[in-house]
C-alpha positions, 0 to 999 in steps of 0.5 A, spaced: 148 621 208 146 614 206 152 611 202 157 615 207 155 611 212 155 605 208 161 607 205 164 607 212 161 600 214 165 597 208 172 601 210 170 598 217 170 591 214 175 592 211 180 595 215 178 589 220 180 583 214 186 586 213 187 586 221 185 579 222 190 576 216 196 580 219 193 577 226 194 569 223 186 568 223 186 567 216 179 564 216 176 570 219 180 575 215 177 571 208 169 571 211 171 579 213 174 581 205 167 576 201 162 580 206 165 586 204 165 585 197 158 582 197 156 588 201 159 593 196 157 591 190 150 591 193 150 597 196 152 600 188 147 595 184 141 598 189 142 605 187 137 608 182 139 609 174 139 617 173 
């Protein structure tokens, strides 16, 4: 149930990066795609081996 939700937050992040960069508000859309690829690749390098 943990990584649905994280999943979700991720997709959210995303979803609002892409509607900030069709808005013009490029700046934001940047900070919005970084913190959901930081986020990502710490969520699946948080997950125990086995």
């Amino acid at each position: 149930m943990k990584t649905f939700n994280k999943d979700i937050i991720i997709a959210l992040m995303f979803i609002a990066g892409i509607w900030s960069f069709i808005s013009g508000q490029f700046i934001i859309s940047t900070v919005l795609f970084a913190s959901a690829a930081i986020y990502s690749n710490i969520v699946t390098r948080a997950k125990p081996i086995g």
